[in-house]
N, CA, C and O atoms as a printed pandas DataFrame, in Angstrom:
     atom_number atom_name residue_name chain_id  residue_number  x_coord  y_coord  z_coord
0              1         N          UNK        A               1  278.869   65.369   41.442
1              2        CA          UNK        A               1  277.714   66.225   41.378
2              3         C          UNK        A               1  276.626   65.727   42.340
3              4         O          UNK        A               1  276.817   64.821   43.152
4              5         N          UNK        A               2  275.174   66.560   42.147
5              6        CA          UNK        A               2  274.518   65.985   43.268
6              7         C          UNK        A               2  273.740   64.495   42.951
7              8         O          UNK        A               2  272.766   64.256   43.665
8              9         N          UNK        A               3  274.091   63.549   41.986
9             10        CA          UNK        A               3  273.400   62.555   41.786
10            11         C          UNK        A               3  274.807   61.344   41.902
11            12         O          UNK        A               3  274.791   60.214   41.415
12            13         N          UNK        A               4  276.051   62.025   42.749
13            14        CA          UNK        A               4  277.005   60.783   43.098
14            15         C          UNK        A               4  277.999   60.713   41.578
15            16         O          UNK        A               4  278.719   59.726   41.726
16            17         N          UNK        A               5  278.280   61.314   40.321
17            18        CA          UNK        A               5  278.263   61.375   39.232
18            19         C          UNK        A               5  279.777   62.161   38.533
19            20         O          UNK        A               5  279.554   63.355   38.333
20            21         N          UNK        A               6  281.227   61.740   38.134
21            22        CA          UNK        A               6  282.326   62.595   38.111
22            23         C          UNK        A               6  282.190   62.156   37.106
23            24         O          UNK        A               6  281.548   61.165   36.759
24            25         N          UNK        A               7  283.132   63.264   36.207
25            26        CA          UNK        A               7  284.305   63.096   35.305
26            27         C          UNK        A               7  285.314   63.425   35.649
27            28         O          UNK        A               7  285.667   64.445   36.241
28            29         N          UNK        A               8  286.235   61.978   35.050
29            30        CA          UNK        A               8  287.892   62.614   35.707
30            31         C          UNK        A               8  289.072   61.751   34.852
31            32         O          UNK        A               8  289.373   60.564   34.981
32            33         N          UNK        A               9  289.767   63.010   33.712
33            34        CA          UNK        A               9  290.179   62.454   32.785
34            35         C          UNK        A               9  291.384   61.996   33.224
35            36         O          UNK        A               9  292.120   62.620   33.989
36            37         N          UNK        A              10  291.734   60.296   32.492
37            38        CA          UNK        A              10  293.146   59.574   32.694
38            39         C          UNK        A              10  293.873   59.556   31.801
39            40         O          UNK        A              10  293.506   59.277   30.660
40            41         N          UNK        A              11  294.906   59.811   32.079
41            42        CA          UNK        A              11  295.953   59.155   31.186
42            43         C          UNK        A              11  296.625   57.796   31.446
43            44         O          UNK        A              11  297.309   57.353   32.368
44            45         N          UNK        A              12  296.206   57.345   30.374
45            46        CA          UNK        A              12  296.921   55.618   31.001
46            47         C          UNK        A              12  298.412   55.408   29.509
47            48         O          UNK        A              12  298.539   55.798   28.348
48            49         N          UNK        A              13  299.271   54.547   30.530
49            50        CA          UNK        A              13  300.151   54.781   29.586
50            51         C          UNK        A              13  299.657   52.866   28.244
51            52         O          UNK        A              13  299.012   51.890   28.626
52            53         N          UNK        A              14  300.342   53.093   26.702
53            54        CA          UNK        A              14  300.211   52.171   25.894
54            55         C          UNK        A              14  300.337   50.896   27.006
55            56         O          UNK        A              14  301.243   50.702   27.816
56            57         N          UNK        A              15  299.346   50.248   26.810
57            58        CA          UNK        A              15  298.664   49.125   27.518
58            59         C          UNK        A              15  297.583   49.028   27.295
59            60         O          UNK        A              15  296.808   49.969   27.119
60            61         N          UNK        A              16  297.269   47.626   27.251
61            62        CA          UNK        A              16  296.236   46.317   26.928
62            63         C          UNK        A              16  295.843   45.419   27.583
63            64         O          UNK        A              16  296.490   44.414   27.876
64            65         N          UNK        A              17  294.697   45.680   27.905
65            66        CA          UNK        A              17  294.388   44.786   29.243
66            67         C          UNK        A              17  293.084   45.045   30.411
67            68         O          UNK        A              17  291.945   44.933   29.958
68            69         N          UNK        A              18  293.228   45.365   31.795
69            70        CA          UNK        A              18  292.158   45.344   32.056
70            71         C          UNK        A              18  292.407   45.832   33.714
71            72         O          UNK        A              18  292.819   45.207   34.691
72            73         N          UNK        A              19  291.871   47.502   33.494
73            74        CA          UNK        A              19  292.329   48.221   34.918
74            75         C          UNK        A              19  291.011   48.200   35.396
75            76         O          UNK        A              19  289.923   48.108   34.826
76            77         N          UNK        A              20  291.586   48.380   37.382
77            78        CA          UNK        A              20  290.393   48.645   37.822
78            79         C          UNK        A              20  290.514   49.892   38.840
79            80         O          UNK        A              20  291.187   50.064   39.857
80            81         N          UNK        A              21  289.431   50.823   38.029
81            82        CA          UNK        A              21  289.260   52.101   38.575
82            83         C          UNK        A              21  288.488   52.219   40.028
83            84         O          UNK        A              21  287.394   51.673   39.885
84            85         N          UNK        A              22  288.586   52.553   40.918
85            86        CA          UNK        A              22  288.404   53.006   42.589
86            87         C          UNK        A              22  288.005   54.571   43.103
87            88         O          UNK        A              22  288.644   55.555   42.728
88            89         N          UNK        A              23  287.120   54.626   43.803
89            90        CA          UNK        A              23  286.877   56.080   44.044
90            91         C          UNK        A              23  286.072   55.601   45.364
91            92         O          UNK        A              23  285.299   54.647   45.456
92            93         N          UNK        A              24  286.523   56.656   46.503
93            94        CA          UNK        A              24  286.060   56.485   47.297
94            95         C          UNK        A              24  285.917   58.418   48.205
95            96         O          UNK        A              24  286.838   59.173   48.516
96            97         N          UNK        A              25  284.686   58.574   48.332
97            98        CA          UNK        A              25  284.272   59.837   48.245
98            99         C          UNK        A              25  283.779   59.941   50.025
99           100         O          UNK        A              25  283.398   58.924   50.605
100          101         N          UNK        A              26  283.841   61.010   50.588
101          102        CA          UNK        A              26  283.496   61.496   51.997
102          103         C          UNK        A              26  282.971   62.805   52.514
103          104         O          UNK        A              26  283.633   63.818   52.286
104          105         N          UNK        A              27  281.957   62.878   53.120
105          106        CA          UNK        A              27  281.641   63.775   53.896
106          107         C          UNK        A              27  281.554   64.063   55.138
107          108         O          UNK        A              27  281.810   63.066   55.812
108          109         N          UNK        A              28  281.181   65.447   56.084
109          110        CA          UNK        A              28  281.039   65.111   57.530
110          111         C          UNK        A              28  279.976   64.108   57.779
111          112         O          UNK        A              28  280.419   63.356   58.647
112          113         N          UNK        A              29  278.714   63.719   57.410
113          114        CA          UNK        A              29  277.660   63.053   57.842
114          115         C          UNK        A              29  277.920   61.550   56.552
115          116         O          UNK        A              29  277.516   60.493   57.038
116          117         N          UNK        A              30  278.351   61.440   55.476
117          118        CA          UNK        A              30  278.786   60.382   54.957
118          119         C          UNK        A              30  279.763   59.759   53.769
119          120         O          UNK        A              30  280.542   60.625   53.372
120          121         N          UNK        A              31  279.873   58.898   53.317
121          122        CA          UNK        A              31  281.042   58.453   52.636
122          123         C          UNK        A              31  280.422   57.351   51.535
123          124         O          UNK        A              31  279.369   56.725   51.656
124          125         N          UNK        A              32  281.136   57.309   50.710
125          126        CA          UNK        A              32  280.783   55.678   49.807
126          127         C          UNK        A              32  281.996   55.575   48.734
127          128         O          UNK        A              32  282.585   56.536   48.239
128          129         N          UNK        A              33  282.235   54.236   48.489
129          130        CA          UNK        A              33  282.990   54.069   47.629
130          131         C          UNK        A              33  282.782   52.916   46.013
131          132         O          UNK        A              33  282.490   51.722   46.086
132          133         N          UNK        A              34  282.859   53.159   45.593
133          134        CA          UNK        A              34  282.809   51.909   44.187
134          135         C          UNK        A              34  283.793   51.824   43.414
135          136         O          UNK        A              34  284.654   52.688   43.250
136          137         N          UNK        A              35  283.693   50.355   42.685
137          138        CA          UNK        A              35  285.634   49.918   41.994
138          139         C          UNK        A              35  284.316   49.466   41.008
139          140         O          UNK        A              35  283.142   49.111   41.120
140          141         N          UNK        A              36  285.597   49.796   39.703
141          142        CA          UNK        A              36  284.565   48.983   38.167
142          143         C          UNK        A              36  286.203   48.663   37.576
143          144         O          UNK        A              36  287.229   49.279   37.864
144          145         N          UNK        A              37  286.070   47.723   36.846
145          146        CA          UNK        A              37  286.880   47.171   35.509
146          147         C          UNK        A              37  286.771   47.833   34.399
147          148         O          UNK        A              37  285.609   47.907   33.998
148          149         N          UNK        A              38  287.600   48.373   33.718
149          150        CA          UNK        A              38  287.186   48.472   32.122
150          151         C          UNK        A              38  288.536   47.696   31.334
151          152         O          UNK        A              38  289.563   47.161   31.751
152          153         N          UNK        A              39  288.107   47.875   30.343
153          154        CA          UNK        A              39  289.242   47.243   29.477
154          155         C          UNK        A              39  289.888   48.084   28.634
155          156         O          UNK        A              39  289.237   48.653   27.758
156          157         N          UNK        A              40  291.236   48.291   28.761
157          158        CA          UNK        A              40  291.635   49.249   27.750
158          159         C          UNK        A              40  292.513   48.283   26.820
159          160         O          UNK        A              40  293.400   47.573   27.293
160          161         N          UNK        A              41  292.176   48.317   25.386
161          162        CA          UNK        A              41  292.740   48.082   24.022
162          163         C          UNK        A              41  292.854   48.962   23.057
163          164         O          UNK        A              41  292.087   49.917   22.934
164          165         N          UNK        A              42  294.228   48.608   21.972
165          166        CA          UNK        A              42  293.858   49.289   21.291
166          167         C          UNK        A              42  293.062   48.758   19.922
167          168         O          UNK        A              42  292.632   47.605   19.916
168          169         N          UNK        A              43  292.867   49.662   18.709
169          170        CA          UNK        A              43  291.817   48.670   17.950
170          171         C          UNK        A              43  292.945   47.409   17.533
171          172         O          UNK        A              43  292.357   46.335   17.660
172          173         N          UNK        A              44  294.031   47.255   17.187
173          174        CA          UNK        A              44  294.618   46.382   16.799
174          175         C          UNK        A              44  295.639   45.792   17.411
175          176         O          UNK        A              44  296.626   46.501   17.608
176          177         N          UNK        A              45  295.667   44.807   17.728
177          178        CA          UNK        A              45  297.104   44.758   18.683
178          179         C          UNK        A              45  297.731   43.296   18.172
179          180         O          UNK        A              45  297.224   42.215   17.873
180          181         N          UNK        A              46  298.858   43.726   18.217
181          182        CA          UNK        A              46  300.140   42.349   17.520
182          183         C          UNK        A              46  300.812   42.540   18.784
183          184         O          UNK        A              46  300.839   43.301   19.751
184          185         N          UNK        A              47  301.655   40.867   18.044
185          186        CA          UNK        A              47  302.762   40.278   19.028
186          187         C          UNK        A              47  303.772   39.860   18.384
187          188         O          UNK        A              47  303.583   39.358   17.276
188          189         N          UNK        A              48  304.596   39.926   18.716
189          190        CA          UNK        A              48  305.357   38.853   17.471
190          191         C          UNK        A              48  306.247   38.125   18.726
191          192         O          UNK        A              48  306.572   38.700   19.765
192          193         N          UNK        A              49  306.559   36.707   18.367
193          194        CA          UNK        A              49  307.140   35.863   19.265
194          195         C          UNK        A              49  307.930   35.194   18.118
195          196         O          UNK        A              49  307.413   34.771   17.084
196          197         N          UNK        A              50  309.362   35.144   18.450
197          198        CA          UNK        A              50  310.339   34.600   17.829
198          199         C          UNK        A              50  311.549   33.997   18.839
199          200         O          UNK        A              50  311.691   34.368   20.005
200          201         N          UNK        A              51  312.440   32.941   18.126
201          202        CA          UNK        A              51  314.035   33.007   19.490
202          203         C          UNK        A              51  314.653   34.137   19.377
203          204         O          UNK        A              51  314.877   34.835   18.388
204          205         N          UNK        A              52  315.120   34.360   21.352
205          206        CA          UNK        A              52  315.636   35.263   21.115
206          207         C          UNK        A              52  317.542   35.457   20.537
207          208         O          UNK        A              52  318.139   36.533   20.537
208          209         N          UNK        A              53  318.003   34.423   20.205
209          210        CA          UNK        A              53  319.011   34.253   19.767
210          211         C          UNK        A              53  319.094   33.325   18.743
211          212         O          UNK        A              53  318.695   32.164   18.835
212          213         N          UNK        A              54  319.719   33.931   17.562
213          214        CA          UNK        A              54  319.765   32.536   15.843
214          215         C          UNK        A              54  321.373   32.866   16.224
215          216         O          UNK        A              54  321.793   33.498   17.194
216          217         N          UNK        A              55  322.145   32.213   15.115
217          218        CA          UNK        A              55  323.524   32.183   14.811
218          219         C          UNK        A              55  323.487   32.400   13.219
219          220         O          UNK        A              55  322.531   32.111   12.499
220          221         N          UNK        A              56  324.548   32.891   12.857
221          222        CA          UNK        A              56  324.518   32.711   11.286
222          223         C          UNK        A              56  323.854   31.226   10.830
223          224         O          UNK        A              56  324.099   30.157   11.390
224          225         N          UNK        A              57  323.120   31.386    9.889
225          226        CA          UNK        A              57  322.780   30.413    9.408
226          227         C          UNK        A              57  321.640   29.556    9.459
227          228         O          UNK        A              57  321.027   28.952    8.578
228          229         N          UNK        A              58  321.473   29.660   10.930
229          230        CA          UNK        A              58  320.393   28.820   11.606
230          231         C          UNK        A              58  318.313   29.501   10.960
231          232         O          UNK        A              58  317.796   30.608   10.814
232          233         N          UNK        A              59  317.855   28.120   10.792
233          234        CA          UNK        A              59  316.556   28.666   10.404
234          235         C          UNK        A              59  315.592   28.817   11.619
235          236         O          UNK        A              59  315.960   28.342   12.694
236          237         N          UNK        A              60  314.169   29.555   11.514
237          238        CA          UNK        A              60  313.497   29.247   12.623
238          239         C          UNK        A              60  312.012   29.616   12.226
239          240         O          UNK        A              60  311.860   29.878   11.033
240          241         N          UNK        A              61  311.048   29.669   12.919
241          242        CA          UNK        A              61  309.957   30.126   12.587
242          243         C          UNK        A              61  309.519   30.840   13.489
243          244         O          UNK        A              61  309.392   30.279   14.577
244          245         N          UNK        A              62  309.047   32.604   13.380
245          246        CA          UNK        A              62  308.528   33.589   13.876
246          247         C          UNK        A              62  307.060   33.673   14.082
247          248         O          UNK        A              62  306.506   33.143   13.119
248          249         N          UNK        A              63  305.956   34.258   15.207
249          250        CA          UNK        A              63  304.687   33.878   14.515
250          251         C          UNK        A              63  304.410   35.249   15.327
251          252         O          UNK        A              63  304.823   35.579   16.439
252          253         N          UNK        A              64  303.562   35.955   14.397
253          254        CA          UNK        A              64  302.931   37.403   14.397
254          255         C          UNK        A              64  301.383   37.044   14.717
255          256         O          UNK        A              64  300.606   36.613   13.866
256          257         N          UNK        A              65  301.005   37.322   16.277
257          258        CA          UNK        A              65  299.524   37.293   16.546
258          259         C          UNK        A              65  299.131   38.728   16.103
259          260         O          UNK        A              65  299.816   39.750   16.150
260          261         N          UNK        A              66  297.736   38.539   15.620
261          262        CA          UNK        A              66  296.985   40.034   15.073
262          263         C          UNK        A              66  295.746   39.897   15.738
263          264         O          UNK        A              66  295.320   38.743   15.783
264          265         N          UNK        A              67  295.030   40.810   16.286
265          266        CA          UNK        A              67  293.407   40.452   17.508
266          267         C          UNK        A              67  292.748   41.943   16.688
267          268         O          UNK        A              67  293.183   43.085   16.836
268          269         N          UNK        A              68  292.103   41.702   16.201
269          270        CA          UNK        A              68  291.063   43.508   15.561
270          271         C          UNK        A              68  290.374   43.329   16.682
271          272         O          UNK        A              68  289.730   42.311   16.939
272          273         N          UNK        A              69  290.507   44.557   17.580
273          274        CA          UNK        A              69  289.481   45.069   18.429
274          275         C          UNK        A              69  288.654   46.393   18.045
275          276         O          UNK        A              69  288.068   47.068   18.891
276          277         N          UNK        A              70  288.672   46.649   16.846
277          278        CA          UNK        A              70  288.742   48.593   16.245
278          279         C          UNK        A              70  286.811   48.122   16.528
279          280         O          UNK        A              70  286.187   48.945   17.198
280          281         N          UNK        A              71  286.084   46.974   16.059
281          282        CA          UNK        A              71  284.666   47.192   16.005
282          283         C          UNK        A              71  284.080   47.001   14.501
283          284         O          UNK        A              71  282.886   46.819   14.264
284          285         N          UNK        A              72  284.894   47.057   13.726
285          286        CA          UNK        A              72  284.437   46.375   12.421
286          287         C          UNK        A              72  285.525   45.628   11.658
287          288         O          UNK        A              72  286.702   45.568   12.016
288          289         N          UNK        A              73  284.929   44.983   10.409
289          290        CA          UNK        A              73  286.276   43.887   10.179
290          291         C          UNK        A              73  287.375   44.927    8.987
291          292         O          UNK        A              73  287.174   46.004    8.427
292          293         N          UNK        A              74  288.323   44.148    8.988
293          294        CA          UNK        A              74  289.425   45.004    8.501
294          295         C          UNK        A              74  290.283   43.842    7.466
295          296         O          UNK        A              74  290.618   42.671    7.640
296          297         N          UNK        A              75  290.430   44.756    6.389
297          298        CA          UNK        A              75  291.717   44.274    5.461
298          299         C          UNK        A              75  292.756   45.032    5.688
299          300         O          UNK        A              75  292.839   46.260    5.731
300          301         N          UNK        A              76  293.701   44.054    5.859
301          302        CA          UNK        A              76  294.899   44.303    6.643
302          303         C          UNK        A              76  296.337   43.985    5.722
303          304         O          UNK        A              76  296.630   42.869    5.294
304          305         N          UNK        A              77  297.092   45.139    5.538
305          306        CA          UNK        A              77  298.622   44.688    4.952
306          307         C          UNK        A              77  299.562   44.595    5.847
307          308         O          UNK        A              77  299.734   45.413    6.751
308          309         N          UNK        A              78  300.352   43.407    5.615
309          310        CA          UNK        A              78  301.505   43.182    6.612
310          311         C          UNK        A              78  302.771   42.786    6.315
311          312         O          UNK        A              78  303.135   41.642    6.042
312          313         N          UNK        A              79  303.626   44.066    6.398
313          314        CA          UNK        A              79  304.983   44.355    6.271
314          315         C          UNK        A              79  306.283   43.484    7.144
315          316         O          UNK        A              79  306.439   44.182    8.146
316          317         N          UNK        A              80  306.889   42.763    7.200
317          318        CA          UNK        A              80  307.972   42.369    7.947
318          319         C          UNK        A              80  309.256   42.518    7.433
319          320         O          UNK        A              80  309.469   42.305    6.239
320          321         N          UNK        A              81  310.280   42.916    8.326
321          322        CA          UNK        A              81  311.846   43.363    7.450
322          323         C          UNK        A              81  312.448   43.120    8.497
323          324         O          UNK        A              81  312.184   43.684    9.558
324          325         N          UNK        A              82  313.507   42.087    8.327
325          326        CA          UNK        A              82  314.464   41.604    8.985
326          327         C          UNK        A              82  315.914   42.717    8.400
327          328         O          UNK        A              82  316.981   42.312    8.862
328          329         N          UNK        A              83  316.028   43.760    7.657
329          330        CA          UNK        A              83  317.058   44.154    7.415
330          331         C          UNK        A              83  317.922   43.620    6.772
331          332         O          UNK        A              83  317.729   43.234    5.619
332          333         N          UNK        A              84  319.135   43.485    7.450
333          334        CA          UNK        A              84  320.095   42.764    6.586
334          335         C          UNK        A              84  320.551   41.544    7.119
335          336         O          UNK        A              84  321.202   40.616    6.638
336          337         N          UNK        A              85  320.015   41.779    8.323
337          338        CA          UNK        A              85  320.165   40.450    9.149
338          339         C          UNK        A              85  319.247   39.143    8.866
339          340         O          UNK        A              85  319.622   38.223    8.139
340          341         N          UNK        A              86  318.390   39.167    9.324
341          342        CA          UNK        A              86  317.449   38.298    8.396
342          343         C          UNK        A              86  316.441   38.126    7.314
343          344         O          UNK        A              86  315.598   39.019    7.232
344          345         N          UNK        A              87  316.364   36.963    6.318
345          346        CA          UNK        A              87  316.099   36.824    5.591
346          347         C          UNK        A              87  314.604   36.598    6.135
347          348         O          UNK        A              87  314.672   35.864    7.121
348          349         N          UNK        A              88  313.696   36.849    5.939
349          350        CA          UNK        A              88  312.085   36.638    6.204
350          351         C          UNK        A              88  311.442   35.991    5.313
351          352         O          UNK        A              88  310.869   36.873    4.673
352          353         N          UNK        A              89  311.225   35.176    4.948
353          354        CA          UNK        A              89  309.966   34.162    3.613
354          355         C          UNK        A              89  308.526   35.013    3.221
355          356         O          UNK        A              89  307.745   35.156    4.161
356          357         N          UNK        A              90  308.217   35.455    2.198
357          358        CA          UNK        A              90  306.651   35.619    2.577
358          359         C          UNK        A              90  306.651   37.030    3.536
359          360         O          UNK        A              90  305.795   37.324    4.372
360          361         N          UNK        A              91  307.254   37.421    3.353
361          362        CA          UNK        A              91  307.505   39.419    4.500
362          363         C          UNK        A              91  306.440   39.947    3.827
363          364         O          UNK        A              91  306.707   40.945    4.496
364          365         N          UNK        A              92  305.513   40.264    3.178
365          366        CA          UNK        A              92  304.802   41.249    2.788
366          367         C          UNK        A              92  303.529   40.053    2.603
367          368         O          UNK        A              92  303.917   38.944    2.237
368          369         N          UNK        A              93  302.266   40.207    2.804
369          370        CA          UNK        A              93  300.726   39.239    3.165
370          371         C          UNK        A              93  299.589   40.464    3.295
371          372         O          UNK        A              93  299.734   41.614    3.710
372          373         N          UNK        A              94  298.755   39.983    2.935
373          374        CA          UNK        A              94  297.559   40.709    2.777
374          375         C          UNK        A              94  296.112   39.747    3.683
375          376         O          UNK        A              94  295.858   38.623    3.249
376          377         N          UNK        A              95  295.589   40.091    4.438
377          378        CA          UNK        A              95  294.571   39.390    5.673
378          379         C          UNK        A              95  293.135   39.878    5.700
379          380         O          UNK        A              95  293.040   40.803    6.506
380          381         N          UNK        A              96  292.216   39.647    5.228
381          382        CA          UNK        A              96  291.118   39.892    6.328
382          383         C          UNK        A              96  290.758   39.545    7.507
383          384         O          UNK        A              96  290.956   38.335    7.621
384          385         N          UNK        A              97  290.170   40.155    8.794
385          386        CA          UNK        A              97  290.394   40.094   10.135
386          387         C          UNK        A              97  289.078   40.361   10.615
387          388         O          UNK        A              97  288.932   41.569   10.427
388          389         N          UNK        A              98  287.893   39.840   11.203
389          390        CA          UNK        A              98  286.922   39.833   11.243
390          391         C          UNK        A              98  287.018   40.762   12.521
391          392         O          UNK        A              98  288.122   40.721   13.063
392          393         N          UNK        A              99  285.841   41.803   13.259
393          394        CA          UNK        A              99  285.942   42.259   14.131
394          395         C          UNK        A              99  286.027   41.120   15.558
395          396         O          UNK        A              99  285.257   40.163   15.633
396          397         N          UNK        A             100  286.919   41.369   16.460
397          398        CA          UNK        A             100  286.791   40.106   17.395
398          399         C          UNK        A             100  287.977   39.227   17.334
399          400         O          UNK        A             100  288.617   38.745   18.269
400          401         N          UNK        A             101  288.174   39.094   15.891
401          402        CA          UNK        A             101  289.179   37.955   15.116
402          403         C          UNK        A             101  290.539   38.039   15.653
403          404         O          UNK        A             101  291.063   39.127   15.893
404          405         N          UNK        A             102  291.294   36.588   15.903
405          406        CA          UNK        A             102  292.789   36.822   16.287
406          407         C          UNK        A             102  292.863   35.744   15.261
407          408         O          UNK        A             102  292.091   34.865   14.879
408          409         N          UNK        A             103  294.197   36.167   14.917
409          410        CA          UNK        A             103  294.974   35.238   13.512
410          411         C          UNK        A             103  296.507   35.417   13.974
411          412         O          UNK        A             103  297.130   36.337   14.504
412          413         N          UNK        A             104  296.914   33.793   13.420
413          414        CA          UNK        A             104  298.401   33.905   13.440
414          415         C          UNK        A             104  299.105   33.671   12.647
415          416         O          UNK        A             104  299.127   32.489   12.306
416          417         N          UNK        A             105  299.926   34.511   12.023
417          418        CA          UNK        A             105  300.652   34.599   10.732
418          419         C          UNK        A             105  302.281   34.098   11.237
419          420         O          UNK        A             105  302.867   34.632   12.178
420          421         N          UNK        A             106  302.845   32.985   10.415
421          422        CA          UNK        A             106  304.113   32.854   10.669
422          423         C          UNK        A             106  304.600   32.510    9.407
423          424         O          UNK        A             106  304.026   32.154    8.378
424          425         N          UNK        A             107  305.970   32.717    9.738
425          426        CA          UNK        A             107  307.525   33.582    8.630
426          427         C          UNK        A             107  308.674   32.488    9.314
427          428         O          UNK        A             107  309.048   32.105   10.423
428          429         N          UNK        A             108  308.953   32.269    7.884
429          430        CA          UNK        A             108  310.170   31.308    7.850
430          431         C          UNK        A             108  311.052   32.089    8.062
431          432         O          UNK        A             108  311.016   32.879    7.119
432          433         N          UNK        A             109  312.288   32.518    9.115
433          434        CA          UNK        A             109  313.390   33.614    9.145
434          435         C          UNK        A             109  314.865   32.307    8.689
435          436         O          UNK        A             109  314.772   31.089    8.534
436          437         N          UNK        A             110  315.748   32.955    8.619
437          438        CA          UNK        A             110  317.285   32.807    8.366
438          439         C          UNK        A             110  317.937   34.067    8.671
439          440         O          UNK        A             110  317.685   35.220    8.321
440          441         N          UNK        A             111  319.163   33.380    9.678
441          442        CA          UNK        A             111  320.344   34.549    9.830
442          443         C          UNK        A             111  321.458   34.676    8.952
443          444         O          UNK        A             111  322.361   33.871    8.729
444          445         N          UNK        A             112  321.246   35.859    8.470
445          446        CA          UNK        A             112  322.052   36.274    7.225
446          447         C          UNK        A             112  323.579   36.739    7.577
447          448         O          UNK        A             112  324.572   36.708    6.850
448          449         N          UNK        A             113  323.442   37.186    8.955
449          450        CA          UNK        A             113  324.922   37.970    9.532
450          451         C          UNK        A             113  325.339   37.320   10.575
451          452         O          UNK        A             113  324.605   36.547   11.191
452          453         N          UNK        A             114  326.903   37.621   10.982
453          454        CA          UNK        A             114  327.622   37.518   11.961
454          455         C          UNK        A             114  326.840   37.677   13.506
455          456         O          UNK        A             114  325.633   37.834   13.321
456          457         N          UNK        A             115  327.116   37.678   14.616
457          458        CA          UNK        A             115  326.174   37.979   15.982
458          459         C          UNK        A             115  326.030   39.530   16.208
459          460         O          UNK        A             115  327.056   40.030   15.746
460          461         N          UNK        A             116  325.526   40.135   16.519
461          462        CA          UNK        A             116  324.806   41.347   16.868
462          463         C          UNK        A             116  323.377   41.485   17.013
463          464         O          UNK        A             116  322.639   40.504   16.922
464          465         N          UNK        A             117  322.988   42.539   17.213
465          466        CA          UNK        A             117  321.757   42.795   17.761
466          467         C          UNK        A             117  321.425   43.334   16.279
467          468         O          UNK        A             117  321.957   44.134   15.509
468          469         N          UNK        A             118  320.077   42.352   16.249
469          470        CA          UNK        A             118  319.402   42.513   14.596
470          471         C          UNK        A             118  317.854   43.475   15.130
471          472         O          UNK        A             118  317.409   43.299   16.264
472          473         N          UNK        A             119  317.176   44.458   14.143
473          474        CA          UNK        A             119  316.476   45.085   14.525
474          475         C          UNK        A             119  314.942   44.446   12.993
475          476         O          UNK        A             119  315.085   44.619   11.782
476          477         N          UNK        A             120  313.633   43.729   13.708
477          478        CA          UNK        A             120  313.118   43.657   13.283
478          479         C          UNK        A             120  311.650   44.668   13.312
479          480         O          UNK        A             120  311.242   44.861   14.457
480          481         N          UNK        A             121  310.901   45.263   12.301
481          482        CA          UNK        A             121  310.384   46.034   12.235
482          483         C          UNK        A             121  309.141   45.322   11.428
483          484         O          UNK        A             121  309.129   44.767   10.329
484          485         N          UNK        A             122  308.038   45.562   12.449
485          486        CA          UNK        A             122  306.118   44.999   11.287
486          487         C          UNK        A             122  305.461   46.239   10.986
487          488         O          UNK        A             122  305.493   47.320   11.573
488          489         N          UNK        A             123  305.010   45.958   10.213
489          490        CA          UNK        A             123  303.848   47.594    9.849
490          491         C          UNK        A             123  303.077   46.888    9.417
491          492         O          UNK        A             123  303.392   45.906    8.744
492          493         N          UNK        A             124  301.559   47.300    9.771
493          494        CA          UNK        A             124  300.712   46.670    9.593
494          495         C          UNK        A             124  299.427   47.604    9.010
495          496         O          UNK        A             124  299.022   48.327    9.920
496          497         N          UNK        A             125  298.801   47.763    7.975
497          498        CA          UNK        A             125  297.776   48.944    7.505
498          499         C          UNK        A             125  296.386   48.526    7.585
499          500         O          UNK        A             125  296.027   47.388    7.887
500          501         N          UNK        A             126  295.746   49.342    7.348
501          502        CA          UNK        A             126  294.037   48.352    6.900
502          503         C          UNK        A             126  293.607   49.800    6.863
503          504         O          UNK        A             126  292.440   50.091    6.600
């Protein structure tokens, strides 16, 4: 517009982290350009880091990072299910999470089955 001034809607795909937007504008008599950072999160974001290979039998310890970015603090339920494959300790926990707050929750696992590809699943509420 005439004060240098757009809207221009993005679609960014699920990602966390920190883009930097660019625009660079021209005319016959002149031109200008400016770059800004923003941060795109979502309000809550997990990780879970575990090995990526057990054997029957073998124990290990899993650890579920949780970061509240939503802007206020949150009570939080947290679901883990190893299926039939693994056994999980402690799979179901209840958290408060201060806005800002990262916490790390870890789970005693055991492999319950033969080798295959085991499918673990978190749900997390507040």
């Amino acid at each position: 517009d005439d004060r240098g001034e757009a809207e221009i809607p993005l679609r960014v795909p699920d990602f966390n982290g920190t883009l930097r937007l660019m625009a660079v504008v021209a005319a016959a008599d002149r031109f200008g350009s400016k770059d800004a950072e923003m941060i795109v999160a979502a309000p809550l974001i997990t990780e879970l880091s575990m090995p990526r290979f057990l054997s029957f039998g073998d124990k290990a310890v899993m650890a579920l990072d949780l970061q509240n970015l939503s802007g206020a603090a949150q009570e939080l339920k947290v679901s883990v299910n190893g299926g039939q494959g693994l056994r999980i300790q402690d799979a179901d926990r209840e958290l408060p999470l201060k806005d800002q707050e990262k916490r790390t929750l870890r789970f005693s696992i055991e492999a319950r089955t033969m080798p295959g590809v085991q499918t673990i699943t978190v749900k997390v509420a507040g």
